[in-house]
C-alpha positions as CSV (number, residue, x, y, z in Angstrom):
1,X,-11.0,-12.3,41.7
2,X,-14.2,-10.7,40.1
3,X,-17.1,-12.3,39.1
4,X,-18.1,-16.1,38.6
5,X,-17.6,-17.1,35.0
6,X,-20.6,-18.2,32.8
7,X,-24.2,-19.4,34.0
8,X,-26.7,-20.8,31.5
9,X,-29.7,-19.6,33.9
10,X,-32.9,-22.0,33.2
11,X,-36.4,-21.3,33.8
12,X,-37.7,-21.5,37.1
13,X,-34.1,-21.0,38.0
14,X,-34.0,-18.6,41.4
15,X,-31.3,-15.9,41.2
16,X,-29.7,-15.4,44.1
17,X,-27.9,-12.0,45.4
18,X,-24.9,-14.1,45.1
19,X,-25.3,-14.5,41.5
20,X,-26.8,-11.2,40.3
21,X,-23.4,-10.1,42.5
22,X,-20.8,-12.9,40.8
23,X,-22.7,-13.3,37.4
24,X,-23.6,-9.4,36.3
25,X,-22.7,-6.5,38.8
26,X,-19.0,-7.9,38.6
27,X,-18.9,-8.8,35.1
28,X,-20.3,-5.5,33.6
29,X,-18.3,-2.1,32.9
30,X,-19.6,-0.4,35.7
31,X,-20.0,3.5,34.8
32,X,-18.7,6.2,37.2
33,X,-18.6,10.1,37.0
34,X,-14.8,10.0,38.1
35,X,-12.3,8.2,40.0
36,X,-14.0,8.9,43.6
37,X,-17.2,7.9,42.9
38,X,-15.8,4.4,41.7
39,X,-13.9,4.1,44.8
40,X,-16.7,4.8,47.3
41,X,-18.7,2.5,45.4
42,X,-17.0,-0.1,45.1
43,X,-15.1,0.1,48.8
44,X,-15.3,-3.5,50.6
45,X,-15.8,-5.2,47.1
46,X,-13.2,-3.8,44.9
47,X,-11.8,-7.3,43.3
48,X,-9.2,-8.2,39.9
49,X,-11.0,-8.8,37.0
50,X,-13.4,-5.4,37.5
51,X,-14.1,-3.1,34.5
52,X,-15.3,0.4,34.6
53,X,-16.0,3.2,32.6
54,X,-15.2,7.1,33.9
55,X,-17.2,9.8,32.6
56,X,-15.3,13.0,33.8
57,X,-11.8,11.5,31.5
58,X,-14.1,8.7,29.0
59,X,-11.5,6.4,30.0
60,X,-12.0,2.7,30.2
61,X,-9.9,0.7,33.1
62,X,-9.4,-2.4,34.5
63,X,-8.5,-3.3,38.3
64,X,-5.6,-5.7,38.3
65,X,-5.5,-6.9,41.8
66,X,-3.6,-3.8,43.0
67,X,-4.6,-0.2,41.2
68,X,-6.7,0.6,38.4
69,X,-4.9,0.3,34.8
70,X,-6.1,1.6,31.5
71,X,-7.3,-0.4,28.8
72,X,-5.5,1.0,26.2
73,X,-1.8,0.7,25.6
74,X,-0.1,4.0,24.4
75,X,3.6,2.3,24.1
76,X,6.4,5.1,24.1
77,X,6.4,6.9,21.2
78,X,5.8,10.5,21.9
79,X,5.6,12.0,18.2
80,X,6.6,11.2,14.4
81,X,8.8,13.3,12.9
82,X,9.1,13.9,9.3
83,X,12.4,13.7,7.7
84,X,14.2,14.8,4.7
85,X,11.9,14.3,1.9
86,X,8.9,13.9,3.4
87,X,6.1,16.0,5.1
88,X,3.6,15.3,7.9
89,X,3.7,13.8,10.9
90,X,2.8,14.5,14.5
91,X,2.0,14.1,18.2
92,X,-1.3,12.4,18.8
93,X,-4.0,11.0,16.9
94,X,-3.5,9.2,13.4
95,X,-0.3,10.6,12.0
96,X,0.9,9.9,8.5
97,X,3.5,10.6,6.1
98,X,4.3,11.9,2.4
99,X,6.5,12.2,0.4
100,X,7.4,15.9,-0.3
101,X,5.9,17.1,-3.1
102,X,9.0,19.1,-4.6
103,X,12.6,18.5,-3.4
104,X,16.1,19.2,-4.6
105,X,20.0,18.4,-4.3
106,X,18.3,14.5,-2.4
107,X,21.1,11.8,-3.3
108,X,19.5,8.2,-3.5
109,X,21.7,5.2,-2.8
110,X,21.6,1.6,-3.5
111,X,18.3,2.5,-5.6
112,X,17.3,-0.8,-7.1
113,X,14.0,-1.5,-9.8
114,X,12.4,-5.1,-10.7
115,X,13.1,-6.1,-14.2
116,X,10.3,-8.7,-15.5
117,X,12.4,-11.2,-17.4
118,X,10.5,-13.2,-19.1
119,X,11.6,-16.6,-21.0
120,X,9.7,-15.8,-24.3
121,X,9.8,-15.0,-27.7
122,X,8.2,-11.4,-28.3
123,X,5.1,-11.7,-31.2
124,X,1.4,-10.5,-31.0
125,X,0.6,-7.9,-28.4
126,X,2.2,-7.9,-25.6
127,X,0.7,-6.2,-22.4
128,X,3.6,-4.1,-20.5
129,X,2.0,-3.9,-17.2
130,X,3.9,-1.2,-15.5
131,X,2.5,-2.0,-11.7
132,X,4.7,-5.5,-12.6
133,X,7.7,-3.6,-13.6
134,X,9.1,-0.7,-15.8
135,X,11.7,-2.9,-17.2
136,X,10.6,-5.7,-19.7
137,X,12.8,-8.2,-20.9
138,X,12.1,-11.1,-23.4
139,X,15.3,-13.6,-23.2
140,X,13.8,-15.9,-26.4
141,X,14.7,-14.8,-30.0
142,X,11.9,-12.8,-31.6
143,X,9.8,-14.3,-33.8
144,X,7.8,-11.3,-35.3
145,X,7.4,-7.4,-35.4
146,X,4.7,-6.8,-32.5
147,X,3.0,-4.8,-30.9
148,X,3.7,-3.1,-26.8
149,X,0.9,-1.8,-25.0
150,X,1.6,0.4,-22.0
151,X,-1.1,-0.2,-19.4
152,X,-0.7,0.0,-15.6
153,X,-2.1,-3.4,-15.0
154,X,-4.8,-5.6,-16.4
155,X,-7.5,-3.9,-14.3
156,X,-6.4,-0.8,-14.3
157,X,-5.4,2.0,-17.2
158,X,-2.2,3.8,-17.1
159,X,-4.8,7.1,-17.7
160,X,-6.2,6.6,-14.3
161,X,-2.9,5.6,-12.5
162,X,-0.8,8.8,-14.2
163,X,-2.0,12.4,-13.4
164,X,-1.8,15.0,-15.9
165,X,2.0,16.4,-15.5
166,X,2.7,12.7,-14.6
167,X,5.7,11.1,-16.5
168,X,7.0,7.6,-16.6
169,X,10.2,5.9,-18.0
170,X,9.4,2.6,-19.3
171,X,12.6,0.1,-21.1
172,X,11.1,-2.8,-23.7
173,X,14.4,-5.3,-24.0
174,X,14.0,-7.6,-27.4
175,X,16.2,-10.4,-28.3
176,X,16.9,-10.6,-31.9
177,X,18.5,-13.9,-33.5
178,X,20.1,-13.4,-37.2
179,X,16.2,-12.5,-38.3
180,X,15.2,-8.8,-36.7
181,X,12.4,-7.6,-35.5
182,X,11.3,-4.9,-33.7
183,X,7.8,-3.3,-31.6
184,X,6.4,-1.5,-34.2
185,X,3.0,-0.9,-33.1
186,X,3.2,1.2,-29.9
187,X,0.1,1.7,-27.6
188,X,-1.7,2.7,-24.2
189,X,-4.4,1.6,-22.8
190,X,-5.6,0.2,-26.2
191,X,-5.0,2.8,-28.1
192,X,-2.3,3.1,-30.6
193,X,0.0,6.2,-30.3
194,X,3.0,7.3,-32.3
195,X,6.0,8.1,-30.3
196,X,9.0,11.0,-31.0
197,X,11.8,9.5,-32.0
198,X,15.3,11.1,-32.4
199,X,16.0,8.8,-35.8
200,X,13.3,7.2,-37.5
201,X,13.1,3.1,-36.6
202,X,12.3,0.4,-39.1
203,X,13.7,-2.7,-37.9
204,X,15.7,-4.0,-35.2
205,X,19.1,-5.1,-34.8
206,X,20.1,-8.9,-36.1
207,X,21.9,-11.1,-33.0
208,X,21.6,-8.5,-30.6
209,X,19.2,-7.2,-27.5
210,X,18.0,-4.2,-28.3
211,X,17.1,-1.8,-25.8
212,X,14.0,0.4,-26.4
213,X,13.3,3.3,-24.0
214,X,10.1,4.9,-23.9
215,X,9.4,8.2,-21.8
216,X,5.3,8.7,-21.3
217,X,4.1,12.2,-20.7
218,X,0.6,12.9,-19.9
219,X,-0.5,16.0,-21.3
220,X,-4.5,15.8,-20.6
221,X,-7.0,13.0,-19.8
222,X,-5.8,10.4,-22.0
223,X,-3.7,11.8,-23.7
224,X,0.3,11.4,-23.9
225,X,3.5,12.4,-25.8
226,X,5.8,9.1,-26.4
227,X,9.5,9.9,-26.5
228,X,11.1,7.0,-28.1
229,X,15.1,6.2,-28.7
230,X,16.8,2.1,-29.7
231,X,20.2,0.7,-28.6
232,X,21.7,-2.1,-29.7
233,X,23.4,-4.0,-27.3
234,X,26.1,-7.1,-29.0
């Protein structure tokens, strides 16, 4: 076994050749030009527990008792392969992958999405963070029109998370009781915006959940077209 574990060395301590041999020259990655030189170096001392350092392959090894071994650990993988849908990969190095940027005829199965149901009554302003989920759903009997505000989170504005040519489909659920009421102040980011609408829509729907679905376009840098449609759901 290689070297001699930890000395605290105190003044007017001698150091022996035993120690600088034990406490350093075995302890150290020792630095070679290749393979041979380490060998004929190191003949009638080679021991477990040696490091050294080759400069003809900059390869880092470790002598195990019986042969040299490398420091690193490659595991088996030989390459990364992209599949359908996605782009990039590779053989060596740091290999990622992306999704395609354009694809066709793909069929998606068991595709499921987080709906945010939430146990309250829908009045004020209500923040629809999208990075929480693109389905809202109030379960409580609303108590007043209000207003939805489309905003990727509270840190972050759905103008800087969409690009332009970006779109996003976002669903509002409202519970009515036998008084209706309906979002009807629509923003983003702040900023109020009024969407297209195949109908025009005044109110909501009494004793029902009505379902509002609202498809964000972003034309330029902060700016968006709102398609807007209702259901009624009884």
């Amino acid at each position: 076994m290689a070297g001699a574990g930890y000395k605290l060395f105190a003044t007017g301590d001698v150091l022996t050749a035993s120690q600088v041999n034990t406490y350093l020259m075995q302890q150290t990655i020792m630095v070679f030009a290749n393979s041979t030189a380490r060998t004929t170096a190191l003949s009638g001392v080679l021991a477990e527990g040696m490091f050294s350092y080759l400069q003809d392959t900059n390869s880092t090894e470790y002598y195990d008792g019986s042969a040299w071994q490398s420091i690193s650990n490659p595991g088996d993988i030989t390459a990364v392969t992209a599949g359908t849908g996605l782009s990039g990969g590779g053989t060596s190095g740091a290999v990622s992958l992306a999704i395609a940027t354009s694809q066709s005829d793909l069929i998606i199965k068991g595709f499921e999405e987080d709906v945010n149901v939430v146990a309250s009554a829908a009045t004020g302003t209500i923040n629809f963070d999208v990075s929480t989920a693109s389905v809202w759903y109030y379960t409580s009997n609303a108590t007043a029109n209000h207003t939805l505000n489309f905003r990727y989170s509270s840190g972050t504005s759905l103008n800087t998370a969409m690009a332009t040519g970006d779109a996003i489909t976002l669903v509002w659920l409202n519970t009515n009781g036998s008084t209706a009421y309906y979002p009807n102040t629509i923003q983003i980011d702040g900023t109020t915006v009024t969407p297209k609408v195949p109908a025009a829509i005044s109110a909501g729907n009494a004793s029902a959940i009505d379902a509002y679905s609202f498809t964000i376009i972003k034309t330029a840098s902060a700016t968006f077209t709102v398609l807007e449609t209702q259901t009624k759901f009884a």
